[in-house]
C-alpha positions, 0 to 999 in steps of 0.5 A: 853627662849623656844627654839627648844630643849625645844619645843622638851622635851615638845613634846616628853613629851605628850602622843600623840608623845609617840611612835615617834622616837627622830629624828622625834619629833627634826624634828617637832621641828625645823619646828614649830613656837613659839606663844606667846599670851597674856590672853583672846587672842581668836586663832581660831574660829569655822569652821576657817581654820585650821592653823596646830597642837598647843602644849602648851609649857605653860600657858593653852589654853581653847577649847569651843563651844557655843551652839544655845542657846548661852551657852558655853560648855567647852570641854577641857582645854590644859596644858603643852604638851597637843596639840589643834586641831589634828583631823582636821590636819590630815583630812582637816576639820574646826576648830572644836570649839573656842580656846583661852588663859586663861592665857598668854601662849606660844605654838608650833605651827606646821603648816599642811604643815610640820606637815604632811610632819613630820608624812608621815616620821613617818609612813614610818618608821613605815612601814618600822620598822614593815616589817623588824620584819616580816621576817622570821629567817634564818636558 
C-alpha cells in the first residue's frame, strides 16, 4: 500500500527535492493525491491545463510530442521519483507535451495550488536560512 510516508521517501529520494527540508517533503506529501492509472492511460494532452506536479511512485510514464508531420518524439520516460510537468507548475503555462502510462502506474500527484503554497514555504526558509548565515560573528 503506498501511503503518505512512502509517497514521502519517494520524494525525498528524487534529486529534484534534494535540498528540501523533511518537514517540507511530509508537507507536499500529505497534500498530494494518489493516482492510479492502468497501461496506455493517456493523462494530459499538449496545450491542457496543468493539473499540478506528478511523481512516479511506480510503474513509468511516458512524455511525447507529435510533430507536424505526425510523428511522435519521445522526450523522456519517467521512473520511480522522477516528477512530470514542473516547469509549467511554477510558470503557469500549458502542458507542454502528451503524457501517458506505459504500464499500470501509480503517482503522486501535487496539485498546483498546494504545490505552490508548498514551495512559497520552502523558499521562505531558505531565505530565511541564508540571512541567518550572513550575520556577522560577534565578537
Amino acid at each position: 500500500m503506498i501511503n503518505s510516508a512512502v509517497t514521502a521517501e519517494v520524494i525525498r529520494s528524487s534529486h529534484l527535492f534534494a535540498d528540501v527540508p523533511c518537514e517540507l517533503i511530509d508537507a507536499l506529501s500529505a497534500i498530494a493525491v494518489l493516482v492510479e492509472k492502468p497501461a496506455n492511460c493517456l493523462l494530459f494532452h499538449e496545450g491542457d491545463p496543468v493539473p499540478g506536479l506528478y511523481v512516479t511512485l511506480t510503474g513509468h510514464i511516458k512524455v511525447s510530442r507529435i510533430a507536424q508531420n505526425g510523428r511522435e518524439q519521445v522526450v523522456m520516460v519517467s521512473s520511480l521519483g522522477q516528477s512530470v510537468n514542473l516547469v509549467p507548475v511554477f510558470d503557469g503555462g500549458v502542458c507542454p507535451a502528451n503524457v501517458e502510462t506505459i504500464e499500470d502506474a501509480r503517482l503522486s500527484l501535487c496539485r498546483k495550488s498546494g504545490h505552490n503554497n508548498t514551495f512559497q514555504v520552502s523558499r521562505w526558509h531558505e531565505r530565511s536560512t541564508h540571512k541567518s548565515s550572513k550575520k556577522k560573528p560577534s565578537s
